[in-house]
Residue frames as qw, qx, qy, qz and C-alpha x, y, z in Angstrom:
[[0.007, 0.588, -0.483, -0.648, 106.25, 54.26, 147.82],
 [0.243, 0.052, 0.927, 0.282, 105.30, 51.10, 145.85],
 [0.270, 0.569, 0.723, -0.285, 101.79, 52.13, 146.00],
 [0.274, 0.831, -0.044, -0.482, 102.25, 55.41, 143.88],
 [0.351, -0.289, 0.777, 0.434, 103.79, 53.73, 141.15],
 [0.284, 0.328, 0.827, 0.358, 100.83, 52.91, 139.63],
 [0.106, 0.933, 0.129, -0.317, 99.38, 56.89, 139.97],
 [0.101, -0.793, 0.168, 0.577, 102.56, 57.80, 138.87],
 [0.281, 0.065, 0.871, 0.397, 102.74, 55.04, 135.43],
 [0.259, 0.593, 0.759, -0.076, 99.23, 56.64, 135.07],
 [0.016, 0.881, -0.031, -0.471, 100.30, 60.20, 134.97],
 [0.329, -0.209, 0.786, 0.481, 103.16, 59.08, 132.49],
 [0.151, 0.173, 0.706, 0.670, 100.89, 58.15, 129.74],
 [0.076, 0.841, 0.529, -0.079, 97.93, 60.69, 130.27],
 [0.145, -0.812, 0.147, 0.546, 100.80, 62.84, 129.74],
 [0.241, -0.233, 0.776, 0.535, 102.00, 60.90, 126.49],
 [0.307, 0.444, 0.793, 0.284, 98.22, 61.22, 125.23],
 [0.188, 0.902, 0.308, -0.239, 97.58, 64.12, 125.96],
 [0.353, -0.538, 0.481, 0.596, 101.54, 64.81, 123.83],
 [0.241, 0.272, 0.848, 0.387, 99.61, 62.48, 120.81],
 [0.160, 0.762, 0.626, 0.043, 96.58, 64.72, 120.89],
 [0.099, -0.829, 0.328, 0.443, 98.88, 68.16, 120.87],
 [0.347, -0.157, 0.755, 0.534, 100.92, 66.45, 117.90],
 [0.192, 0.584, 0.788, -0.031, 97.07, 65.77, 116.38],
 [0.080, 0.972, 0.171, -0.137, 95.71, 69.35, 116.66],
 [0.424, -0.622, 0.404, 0.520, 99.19, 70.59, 115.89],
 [0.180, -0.102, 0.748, 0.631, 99.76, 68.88, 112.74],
 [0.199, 0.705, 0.656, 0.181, 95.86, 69.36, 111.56],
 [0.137, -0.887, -0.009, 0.441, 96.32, 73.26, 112.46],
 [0.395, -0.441, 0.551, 0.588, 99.51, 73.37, 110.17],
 [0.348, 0.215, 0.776, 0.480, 97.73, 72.05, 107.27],
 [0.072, 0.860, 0.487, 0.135, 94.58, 74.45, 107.35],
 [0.356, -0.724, -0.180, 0.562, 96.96, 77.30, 108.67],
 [0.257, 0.006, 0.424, 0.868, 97.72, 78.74, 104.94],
 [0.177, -0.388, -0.745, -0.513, 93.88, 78.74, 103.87],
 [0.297, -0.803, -0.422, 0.296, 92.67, 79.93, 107.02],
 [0.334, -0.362, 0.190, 0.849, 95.37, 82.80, 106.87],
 [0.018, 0.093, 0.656, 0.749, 94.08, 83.61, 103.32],
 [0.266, -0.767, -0.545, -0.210, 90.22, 83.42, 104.10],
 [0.305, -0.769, -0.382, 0.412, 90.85, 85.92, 107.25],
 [0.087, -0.647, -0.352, 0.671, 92.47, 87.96, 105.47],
 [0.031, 0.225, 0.577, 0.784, 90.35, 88.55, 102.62],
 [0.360, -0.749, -0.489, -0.265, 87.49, 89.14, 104.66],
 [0.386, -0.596, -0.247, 0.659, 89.48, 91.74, 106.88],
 [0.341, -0.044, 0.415, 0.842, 90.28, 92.95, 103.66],
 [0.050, -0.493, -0.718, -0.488, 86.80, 92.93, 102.36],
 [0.387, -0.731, -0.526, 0.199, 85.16, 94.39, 105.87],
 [0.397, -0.401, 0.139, 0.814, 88.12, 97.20, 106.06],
 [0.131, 0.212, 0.615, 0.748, 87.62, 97.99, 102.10],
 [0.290, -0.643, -0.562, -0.432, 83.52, 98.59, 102.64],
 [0.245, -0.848, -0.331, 0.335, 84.05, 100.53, 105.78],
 [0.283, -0.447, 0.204, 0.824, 86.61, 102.96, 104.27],
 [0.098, -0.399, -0.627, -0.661, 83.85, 103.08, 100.73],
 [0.280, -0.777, -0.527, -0.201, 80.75, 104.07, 103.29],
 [0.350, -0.865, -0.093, 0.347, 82.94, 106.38, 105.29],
 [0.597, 0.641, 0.031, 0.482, 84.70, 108.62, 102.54],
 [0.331, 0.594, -0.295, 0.671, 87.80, 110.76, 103.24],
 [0.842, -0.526, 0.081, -0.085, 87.29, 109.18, 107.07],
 [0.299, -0.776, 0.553, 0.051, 90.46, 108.03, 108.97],
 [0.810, 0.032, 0.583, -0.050, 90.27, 104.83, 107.80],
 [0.660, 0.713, 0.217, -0.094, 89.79, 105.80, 104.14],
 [0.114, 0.948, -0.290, 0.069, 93.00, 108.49, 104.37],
 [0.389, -0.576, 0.702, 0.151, 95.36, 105.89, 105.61],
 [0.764, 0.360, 0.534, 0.041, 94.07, 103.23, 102.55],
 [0.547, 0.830, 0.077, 0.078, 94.66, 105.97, 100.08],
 [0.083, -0.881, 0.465, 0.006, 98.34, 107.12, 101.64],
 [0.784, -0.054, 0.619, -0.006, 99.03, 103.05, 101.85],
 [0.666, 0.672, 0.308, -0.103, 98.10, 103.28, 97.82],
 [0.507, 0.860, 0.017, 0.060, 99.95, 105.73, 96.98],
 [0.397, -0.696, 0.584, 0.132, 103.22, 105.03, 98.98],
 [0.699, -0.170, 0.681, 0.137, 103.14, 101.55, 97.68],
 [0.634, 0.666, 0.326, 0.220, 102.76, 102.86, 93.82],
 [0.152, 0.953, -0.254, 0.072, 105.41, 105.27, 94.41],
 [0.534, -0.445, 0.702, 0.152, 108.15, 102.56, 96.00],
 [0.796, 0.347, 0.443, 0.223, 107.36, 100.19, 92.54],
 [0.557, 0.826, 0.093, 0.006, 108.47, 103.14, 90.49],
 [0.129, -0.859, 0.493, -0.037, 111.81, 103.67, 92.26],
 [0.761, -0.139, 0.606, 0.184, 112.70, 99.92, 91.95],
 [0.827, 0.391, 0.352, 0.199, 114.68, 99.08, 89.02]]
């Protein structure tokens, strides 16, 4: 039993670094996670946008335009 003590003092803090490096990537994630968010999706936006322009009155296109016009018909009813 004595002998695994020092395996098991080893597990222990390979588990408490690998907690420090999760904390690490965690808290570096958080900070970039607005700006990432924002870049992806303006370029979904952008990729979406130019496939629904080269493929007129496509499926793609028809839900963009029903999107449009729902979301310009809810603004008028507010207020």
């Amino acid at each position: 039993m004595a002998a695994l003590l020092p395996l098991f003092g080893e597990v222990v803090l390979n588990g408490a670094e690998a907690a420090g490096a999760g904390s690490i990537v965690s808290g570096i994630f958080n900070e970039f996670k607005p700006v990432a968010k924002k870049l992806i999706t303006d370029e979904a936006g952008k990729l979406v946008g130019d496939y629904a322009k080269n493929n007129p009155d496509g499926y793609v296109d028809n839900i963009l335009e029903k999107s449009y016009v729902h979301r310009k018909k809810r603004g008028r009813r507010v207020g």
